[in-house]
C-alpha positions as CSV (number, residue, x, y, z in Angstrom):
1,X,45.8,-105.2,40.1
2,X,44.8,-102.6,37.1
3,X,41.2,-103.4,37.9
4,X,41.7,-102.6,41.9
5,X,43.4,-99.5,41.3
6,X,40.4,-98.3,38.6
7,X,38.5,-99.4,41.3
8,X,39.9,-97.4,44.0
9,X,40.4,-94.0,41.7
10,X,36.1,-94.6,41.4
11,X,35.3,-94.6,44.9
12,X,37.5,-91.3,45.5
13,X,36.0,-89.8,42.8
14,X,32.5,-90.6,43.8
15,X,33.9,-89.5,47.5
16,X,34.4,-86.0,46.6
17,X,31.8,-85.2,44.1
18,X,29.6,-86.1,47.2
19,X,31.7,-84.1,49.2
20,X,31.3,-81.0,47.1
21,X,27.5,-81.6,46.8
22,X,27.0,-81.4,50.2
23,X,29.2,-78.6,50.4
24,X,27.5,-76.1,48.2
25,X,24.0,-74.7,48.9
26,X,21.1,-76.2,47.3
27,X,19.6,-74.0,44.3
28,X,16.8,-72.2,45.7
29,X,13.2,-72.6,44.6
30,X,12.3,-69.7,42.3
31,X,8.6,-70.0,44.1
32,X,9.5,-71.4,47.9
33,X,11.6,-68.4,49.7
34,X,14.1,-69.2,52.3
35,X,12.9,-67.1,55.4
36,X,9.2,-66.0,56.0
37,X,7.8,-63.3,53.5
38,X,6.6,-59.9,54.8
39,X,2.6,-61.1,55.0
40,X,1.9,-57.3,53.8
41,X,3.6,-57.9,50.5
42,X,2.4,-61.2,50.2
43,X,-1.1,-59.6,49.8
44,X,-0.3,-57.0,47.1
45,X,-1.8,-57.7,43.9
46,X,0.0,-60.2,41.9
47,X,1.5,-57.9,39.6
48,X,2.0,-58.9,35.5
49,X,4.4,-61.1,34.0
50,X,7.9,-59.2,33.8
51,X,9.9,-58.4,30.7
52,X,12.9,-60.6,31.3
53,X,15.1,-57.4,29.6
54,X,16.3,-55.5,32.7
55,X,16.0,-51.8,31.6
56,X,19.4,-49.6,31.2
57,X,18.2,-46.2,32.1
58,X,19.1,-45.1,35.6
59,X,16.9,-44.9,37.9
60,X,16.4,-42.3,40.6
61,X,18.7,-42.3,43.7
62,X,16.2,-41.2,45.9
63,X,13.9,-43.2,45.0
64,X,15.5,-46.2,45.0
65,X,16.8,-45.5,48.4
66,X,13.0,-45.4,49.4
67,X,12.8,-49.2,48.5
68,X,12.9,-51.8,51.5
69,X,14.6,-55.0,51.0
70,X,12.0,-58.2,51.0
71,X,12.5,-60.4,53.5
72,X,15.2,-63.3,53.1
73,X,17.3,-60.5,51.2
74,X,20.6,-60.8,53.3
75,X,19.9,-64.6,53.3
76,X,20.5,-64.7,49.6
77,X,23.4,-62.0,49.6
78,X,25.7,-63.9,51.8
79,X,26.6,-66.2,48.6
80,X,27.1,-63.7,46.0
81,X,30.6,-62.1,46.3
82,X,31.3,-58.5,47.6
83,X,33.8,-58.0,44.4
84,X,30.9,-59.1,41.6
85,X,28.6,-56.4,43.3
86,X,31.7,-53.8,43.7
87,X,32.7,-54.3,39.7
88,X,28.6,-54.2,38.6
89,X,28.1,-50.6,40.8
90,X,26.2,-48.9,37.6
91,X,23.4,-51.8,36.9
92,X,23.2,-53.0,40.9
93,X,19.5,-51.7,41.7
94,X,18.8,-53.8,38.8
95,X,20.6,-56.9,40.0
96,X,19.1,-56.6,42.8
97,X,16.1,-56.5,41.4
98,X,16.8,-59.8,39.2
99,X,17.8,-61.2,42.8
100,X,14.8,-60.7,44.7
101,X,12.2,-61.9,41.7
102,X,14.2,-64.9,42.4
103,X,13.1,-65.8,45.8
104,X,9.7,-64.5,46.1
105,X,6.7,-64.6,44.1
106,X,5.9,-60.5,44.3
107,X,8.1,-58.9,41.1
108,X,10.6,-56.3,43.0
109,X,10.7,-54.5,39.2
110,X,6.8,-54.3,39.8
111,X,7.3,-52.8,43.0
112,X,9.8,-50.3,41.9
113,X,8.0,-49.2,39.3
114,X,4.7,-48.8,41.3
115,X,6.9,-46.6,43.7
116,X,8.6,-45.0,41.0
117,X,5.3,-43.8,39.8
118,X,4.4,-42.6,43.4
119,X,7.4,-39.9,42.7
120,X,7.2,-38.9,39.7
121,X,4.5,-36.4,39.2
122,X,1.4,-37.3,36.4
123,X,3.7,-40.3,35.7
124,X,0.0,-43.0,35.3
125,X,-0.7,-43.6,31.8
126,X,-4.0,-42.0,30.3
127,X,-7.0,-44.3,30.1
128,X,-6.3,-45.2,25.7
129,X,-10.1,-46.0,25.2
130,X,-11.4,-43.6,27.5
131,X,-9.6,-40.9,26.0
132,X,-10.3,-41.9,22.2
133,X,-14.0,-42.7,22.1
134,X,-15.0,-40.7,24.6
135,X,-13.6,-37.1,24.2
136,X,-11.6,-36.9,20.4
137,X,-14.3,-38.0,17.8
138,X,-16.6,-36.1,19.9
139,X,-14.0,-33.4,18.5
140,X,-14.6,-31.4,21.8
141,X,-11.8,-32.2,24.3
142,X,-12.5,-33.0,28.0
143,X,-13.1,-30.4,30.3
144,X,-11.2,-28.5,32.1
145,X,-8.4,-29.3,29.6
146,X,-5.6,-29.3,31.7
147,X,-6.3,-32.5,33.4
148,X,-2.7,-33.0,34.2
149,X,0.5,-31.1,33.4
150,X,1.8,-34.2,31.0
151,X,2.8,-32.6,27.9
152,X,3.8,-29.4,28.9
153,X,7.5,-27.9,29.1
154,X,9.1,-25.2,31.1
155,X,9.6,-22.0,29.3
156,X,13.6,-21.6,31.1
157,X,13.7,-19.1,33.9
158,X,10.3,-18.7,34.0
159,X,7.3,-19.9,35.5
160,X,4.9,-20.4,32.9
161,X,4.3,-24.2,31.6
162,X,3.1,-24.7,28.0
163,X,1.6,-26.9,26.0
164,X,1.1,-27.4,22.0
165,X,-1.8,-29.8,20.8
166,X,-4.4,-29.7,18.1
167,X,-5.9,-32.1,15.2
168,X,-5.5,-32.6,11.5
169,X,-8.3,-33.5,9.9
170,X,-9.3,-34.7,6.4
171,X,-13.2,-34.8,5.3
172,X,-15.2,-36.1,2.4
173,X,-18.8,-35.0,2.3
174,X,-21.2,-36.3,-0.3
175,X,-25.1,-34.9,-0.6
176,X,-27.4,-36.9,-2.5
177,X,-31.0,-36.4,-3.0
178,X,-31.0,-32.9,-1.4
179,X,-29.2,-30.1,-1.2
180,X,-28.2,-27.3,1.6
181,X,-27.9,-24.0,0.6
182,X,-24.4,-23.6,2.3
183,X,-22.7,-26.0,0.4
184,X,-18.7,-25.1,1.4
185,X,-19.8,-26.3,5.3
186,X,-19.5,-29.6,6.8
187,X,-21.6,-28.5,9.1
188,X,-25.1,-29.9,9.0
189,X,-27.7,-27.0,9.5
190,X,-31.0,-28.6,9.1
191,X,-32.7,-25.5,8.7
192,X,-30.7,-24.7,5.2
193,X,-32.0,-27.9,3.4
194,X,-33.6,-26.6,0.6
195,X,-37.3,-27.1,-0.3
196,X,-38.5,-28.4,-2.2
197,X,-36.0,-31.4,-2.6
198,X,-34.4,-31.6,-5.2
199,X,-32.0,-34.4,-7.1
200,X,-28.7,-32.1,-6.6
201,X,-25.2,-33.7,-6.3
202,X,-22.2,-32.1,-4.2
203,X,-19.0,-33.1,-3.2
204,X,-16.0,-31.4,-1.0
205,X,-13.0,-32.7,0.3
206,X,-11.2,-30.2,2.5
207,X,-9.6,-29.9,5.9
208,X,-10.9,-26.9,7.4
209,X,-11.6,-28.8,11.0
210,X,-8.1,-29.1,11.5
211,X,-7.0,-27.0,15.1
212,X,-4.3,-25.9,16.6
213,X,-4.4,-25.5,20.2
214,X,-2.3,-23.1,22.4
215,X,-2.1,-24.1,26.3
216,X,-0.3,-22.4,29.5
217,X,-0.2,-22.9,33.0
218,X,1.4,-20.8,35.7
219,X,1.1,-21.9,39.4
220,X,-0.3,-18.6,41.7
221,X,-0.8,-19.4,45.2
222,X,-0.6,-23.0,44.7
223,X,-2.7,-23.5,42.3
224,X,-2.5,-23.3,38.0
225,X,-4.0,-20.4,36.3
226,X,-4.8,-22.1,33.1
227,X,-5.4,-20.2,29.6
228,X,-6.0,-21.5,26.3
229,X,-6.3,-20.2,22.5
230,X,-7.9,-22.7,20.0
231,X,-8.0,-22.1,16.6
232,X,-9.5,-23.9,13.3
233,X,-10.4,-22.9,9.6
234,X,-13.7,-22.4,9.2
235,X,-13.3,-19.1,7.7
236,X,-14.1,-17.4,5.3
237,X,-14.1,-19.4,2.0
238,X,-11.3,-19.6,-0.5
239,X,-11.5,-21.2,-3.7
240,X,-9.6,-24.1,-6.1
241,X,-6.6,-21.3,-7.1
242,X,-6.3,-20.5,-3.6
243,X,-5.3,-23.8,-2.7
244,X,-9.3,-24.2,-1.2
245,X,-7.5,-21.6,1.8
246,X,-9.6,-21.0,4.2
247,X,-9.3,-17.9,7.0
248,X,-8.1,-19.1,10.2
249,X,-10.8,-18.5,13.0
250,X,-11.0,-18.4,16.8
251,X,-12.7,-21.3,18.5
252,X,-11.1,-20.6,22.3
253,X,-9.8,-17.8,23.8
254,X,-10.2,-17.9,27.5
255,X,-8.5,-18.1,31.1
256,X,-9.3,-19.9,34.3
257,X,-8.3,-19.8,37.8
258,X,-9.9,-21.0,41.2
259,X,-13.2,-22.0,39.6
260,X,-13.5,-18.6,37.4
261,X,-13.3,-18.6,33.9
262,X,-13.2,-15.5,31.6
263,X,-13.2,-15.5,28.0
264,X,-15.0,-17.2,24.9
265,X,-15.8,-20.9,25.3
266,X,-18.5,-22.8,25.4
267,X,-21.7,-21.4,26.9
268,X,-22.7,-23.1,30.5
269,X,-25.9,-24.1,28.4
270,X,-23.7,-26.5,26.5
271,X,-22.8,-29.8,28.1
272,X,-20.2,-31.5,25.6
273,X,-20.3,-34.8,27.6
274,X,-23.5,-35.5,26.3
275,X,-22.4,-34.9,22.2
276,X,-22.2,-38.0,20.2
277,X,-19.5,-38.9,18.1
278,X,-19.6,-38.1,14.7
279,X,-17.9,-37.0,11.5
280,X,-19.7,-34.0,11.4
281,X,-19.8,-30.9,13.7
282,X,-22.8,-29.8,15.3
283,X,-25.4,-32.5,15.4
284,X,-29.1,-30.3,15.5
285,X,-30.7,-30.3,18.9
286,X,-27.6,-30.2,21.0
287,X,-27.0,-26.5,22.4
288,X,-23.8,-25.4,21.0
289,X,-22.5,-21.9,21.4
290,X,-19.7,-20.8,22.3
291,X,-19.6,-16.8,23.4
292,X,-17.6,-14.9,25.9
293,X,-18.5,-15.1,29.3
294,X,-17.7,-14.5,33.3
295,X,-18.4,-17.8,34.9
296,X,-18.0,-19.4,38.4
297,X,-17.7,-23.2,39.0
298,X,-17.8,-24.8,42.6
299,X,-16.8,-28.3,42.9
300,X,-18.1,-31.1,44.8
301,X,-15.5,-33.2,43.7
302,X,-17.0,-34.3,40.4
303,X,-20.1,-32.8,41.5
304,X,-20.3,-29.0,40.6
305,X,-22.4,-26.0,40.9
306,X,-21.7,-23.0,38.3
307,X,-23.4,-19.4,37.5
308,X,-22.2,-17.6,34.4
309,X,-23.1,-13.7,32.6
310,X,-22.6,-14.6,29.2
311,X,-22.5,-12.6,25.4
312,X,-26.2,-12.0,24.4
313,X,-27.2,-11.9,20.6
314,X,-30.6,-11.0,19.4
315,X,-32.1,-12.8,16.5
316,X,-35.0,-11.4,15.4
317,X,-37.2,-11.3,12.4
318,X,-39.0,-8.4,11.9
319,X,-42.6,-7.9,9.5
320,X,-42.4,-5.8,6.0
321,X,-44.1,-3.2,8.5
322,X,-41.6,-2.5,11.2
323,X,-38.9,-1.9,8.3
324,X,-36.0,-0.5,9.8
325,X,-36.1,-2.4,12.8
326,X,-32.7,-3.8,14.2
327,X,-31.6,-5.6,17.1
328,X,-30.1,-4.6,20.1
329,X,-28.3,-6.5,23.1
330,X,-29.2,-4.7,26.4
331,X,-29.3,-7.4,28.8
332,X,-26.9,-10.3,29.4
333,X,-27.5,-14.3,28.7
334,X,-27.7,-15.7,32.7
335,X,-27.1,-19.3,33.3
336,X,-27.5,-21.5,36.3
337,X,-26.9,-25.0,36.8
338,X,-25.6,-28.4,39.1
339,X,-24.2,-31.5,38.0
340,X,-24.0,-34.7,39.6
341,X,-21.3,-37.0,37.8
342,X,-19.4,-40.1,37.9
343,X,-17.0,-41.8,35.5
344,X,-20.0,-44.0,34.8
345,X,-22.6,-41.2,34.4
346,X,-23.4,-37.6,34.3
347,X,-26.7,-35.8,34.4
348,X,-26.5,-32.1,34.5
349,X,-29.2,-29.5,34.5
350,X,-28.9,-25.7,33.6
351,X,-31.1,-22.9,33.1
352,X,-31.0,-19.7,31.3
353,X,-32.7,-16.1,31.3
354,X,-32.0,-13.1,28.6
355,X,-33.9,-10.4,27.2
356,X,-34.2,-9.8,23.8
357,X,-34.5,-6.3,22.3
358,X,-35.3,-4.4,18.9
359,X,-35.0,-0.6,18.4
360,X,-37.8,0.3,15.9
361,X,-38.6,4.3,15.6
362,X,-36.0,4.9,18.0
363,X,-37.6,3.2,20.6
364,X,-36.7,-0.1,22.3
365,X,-38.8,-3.1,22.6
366,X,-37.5,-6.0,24.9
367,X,-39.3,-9.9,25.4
368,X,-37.8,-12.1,28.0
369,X,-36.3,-15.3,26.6
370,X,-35.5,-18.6,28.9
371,X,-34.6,-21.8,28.7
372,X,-34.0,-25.1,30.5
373,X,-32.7,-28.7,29.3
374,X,-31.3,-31.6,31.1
375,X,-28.4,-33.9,29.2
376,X,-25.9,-36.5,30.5
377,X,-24.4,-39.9,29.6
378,X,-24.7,-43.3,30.9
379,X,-21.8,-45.9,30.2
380,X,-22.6,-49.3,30.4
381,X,-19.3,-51.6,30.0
382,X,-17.6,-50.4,27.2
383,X,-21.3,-48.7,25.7
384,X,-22.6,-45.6,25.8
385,X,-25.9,-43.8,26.0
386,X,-26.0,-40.3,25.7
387,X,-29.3,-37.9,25.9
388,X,-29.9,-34.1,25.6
389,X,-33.8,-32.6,26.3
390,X,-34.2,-28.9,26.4
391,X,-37.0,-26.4,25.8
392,X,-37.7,-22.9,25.5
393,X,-38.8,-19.1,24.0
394,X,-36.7,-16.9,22.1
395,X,-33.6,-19.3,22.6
396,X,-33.3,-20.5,19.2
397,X,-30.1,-19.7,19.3
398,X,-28.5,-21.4,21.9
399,X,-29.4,-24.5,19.6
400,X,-27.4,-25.1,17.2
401,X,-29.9,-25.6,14.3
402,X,-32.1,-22.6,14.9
403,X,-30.0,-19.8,13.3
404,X,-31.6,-17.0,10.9
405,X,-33.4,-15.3,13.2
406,X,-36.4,-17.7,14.7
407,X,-35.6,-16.7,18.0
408,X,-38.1,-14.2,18.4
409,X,-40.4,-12.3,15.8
410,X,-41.5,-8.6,16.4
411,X,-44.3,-7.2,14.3
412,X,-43.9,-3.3,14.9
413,X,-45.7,-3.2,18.4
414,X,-44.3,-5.9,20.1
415,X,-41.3,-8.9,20.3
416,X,-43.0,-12.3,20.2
417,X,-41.0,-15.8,21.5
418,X,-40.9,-18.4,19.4
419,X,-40.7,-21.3,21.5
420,X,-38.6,-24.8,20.6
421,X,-38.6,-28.5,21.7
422,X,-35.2,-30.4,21.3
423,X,-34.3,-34.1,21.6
424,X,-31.5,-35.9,21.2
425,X,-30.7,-39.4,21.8
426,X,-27.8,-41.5,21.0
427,X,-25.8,-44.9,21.4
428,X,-22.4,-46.2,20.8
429,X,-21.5,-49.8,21.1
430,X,-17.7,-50.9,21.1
431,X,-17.9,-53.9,18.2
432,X,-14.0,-54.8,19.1
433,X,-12.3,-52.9,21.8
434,X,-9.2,-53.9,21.0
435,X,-9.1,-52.4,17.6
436,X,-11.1,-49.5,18.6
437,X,-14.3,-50.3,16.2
438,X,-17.4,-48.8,17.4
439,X,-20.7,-47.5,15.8
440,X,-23.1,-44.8,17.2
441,X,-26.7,-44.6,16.3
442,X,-28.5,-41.6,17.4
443,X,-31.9,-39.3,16.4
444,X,-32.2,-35.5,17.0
445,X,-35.1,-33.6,16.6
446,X,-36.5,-29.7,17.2
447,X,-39.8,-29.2,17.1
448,X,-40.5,-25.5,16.9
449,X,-44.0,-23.4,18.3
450,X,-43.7,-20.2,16.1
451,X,-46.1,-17.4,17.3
452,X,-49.0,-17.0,15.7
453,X,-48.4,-13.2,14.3
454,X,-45.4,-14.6,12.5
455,X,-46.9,-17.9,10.9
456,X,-49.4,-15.2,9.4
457,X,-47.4,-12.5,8.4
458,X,-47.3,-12.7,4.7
459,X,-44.5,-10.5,4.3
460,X,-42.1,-13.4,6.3
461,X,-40.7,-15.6,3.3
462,X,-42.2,-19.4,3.9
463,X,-38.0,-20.5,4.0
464,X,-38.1,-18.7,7.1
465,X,-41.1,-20.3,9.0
466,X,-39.5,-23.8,9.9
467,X,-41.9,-26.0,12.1
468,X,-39.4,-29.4,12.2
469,X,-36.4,-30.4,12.1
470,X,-35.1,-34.5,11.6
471,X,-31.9,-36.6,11.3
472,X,-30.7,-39.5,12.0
473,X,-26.8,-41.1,12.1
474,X,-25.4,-44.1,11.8
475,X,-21.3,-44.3,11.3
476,X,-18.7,-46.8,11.9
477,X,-15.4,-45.5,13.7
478,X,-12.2,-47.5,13.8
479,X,-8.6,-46.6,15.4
480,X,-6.1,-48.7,14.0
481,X,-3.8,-46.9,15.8
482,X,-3.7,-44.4,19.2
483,X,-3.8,-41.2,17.6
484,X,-5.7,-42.1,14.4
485,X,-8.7,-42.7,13.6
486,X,-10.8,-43.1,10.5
487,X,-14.9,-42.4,10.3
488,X,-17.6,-43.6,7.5
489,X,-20.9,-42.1,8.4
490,X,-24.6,-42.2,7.2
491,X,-26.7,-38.9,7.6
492,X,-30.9,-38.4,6.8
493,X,-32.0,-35.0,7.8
494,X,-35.8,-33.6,6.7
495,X,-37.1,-30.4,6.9
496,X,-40.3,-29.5,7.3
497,X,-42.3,-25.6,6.9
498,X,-45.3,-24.1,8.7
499,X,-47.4,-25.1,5.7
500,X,-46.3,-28.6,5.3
501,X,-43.7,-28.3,2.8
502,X,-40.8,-31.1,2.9
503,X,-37.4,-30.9,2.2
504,X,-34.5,-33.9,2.8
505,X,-31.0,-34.4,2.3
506,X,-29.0,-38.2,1.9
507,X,-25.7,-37.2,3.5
508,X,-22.1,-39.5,3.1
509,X,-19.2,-38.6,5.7
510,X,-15.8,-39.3,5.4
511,X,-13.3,-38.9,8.1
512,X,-9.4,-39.1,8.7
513,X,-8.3,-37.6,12.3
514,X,-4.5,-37.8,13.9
515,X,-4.5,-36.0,16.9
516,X,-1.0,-34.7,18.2
């Protein structure tokens, strides 16, 4: 009897847990929805694998009201109960959310996140790479720099936007072999090696390339007026008791709007895209001044056209005879150039016309100076090769190397051009894009044409009458993290006179950069 009875109390047990299994739905496959999926969403990409952490901030009403249930949605609702929902009202976009990953293989926090994006303005992430080898350790920032309003803040009850940036910078320069006869600059001025070379030691540490940079924006008409002032320290020197202080000195100071710029930047002779990266500012043979000017810039979407009246500054060396001659600026620096660019390449051309005067005996004597060159970049994968090519008489200047006064030479009767060759030609390879490691190889040379009259003036100190100019760069740079990075660079520069006299220089580079 006791067996029947356990017998019997089996079967009904059995009986209902059958019962009940029929009774409740069977679990849904987290890949196999229950109604047709929406073909259109089906074909999205297949976004990455979700956090499993549901974020707590709040999202947007409105947008969230913009987002469509997937199909099979009310399917899946009918078994959840209205009270759960009802007592879960702050975190229910999220739940449902967690509800519709279940039951289709397109992430619905992917999808709101896309569309989030779609409404909040500038919200897309900055390229990291991109922005770190490309524009920092270049030290030059992209152009235009406002290439979004990320970063800036309201000033309240106004309508100006602003924006606080800039650089700290730490460098270590060692010369070896070879001395420059500015020695408290990390600039590398080729033409101030001295000669012959001598077996001279130096070392500096100091952070005089640290910036600060001052941005606005104020929407006119629909569109931003943008100004910016950037500052650094490469001053006037200090010394050890004044802490090594160094006078704070204007870099920027200019304001754009609708394609016109006015104020100092850089010249439209200079194309930054094409600079290498480097610890040291101003590679030779790169054009790199920056002057006040009045410029216009038409774009063809990345494609532009400018025209710019720009600061002109004589440089002129004048014979033993023509003493008390001095320069004068009558005539402005006008440049012309086109662009064609991609984010893969750039190649822009430019061309410049001035007039350089002297005032001897009350009198003024003028020579037309011009000037062409033709730079750009090339990126191949994660490389990048970068050129510059220029030439010209009585330019000297625009080129960063040829200061002193070897623009032009006037001998009491009449301003002669001294004309100039530039090259420059460089590559950086990524070693480990992950880490950030890269290296950049590059050479640079100016070959200058002096006129004759000044070669054989005998009253022009030899220093003065440069023929060539020589270096070469090898550095490894390395970004452990975003804002970071840290630079170990090789420099040989030579420098060589009208009547063959050498003079080199065995350069070591340190840098430590956080950008902000």
């Amino acid at each position: 009897m006791r067996y029947l009875l356990s017998t019997l109390a089996g079967s009904c047990l059995c009986i209902a847990a059958w019962s009940a299994s029929c009774a409740a739905p069977l679990k849904q496959n987290k890949t196999t929805p229950t109604a047709k999926a929406d073909p259109a969403v089906l074909a999205a990409p297949k976004p990455l694998k979700q956090n499993k952490t549901i974020p707590t901030a709040k999202a947007d009403p409105t947008v969230l009201a913009a987002l469509k249930p997937l199909p099979a949605e009310e399917a899946i609702y009918e078994h959840i109960d209205d009270s759960e929902i009802s007592n879960h009202k702050e975190h229910s976009e999220h739940k449902k959310l967690q509800r519709h990953e279940k039951i289709t293989e397109i992430s619905e926090v992917e999808l709101f996140n896309s569309i989030l994006c779609e409404h909040i303005e500038h919200s897309e992430p900055k390229n990291k790479i991109t922005t770190v080898k490309d524009h920092l350790h270049c030290k030059e920032p992209p152009h235009p720099f406002h290439d979004s309003r990320n970063g800036y803040w309201r000033i309240p009850d106004s309508d100006i936007f602003l924006k606080i940036s800039g650089m700290l910078e730490a460098t270590a320069v060692y010369d070896a072999n070879g001395t420059q006869s500015t020695r408290d600059n990390n600039f590398l001025l080729a033409n101030l090696i001295d000669i012959p070379t001598g077996s001279g030691r130096n070392l500096r540490v100091d952070g005089r390339e640290t910036r600060f940079i001052v941005q606005s924006l104020m929407p006119v008409d629909g569109k931003d007026l943008h100004a910016c002032i950037e500052t650094d320290f490469i001053g006037a020197g200090g010394s050890s008791i004044e802490t090594n202080g160094y006078a704070l000195r204007m870099r920027h100071a200019y304001f754009e709007y609708n394609g016109f710029t006015l104020g100092q930047f850089w010249s439209c002779f200079v194309d930054t895209s094409a600079f290498f990266e480097s610890t040291t500012c101003g590679p030779i043979a790169l054009p790199q001044v920056r002057q006040a000017r009045f410029s216009y810039t038409h774009k063809f979407d990345k494609n532009f056209l400018l025209f710019s009246i720009e600061n002109a500054q004589s440089e002129t060396v004048a014979s033993a005879s023509a003493t008390g001659a001095t320069t004068q600026n009558g005539f402005p620096d006008l440049v012309l150039g086109g662009a064609l660019a991609d984010d893969n390449y750039k190649i822009y051309l430019r061309g410049l016309l001035g007039k350089n005067y002297v005032l001897y005996n009350n009198r003024n004597y003028g020579r037309l100076s011009y000037g062409a060159a033709l730079s750009g970049f090339l990126k191949i994968l994660d490389d990048k090769l970068s050129f510059s090519v220029g030439y010209g008489g009585g330019v000297g200047r625009q080129f960063h190397d040829l200061q002193g006064g070897q623009s032009t030479y006037f001998d009491g009767a009449e301003v002669r051009n001294n004309k100039m060759f530039a090259l420059s030609v460089a590559f950086r390879h990524v070693w480990h894009k992950n880490h950030n490691v890269r290296s950049s190889l590059a050479y640079n040379l100016c070959r200058v044409t002096n006129a004759k009259e000044f070669t054989e003036d005998a009253s022009v100190a030899e220093g003065k009458k440069s023929k060539r100019y020589e270096t070469v760069h090898f550095n490894v740079m390395c970004s452990p993290i975003e804002k970071v990075t840290l630079g170990l660079e090789y420099i040989y520069a030579q420098r060589k006179l009208e009547n063959q006299q050498k003079g080199s220089l065995n350069r070591i580079m340190f840098m430590a950069t956080f950008v902000f």
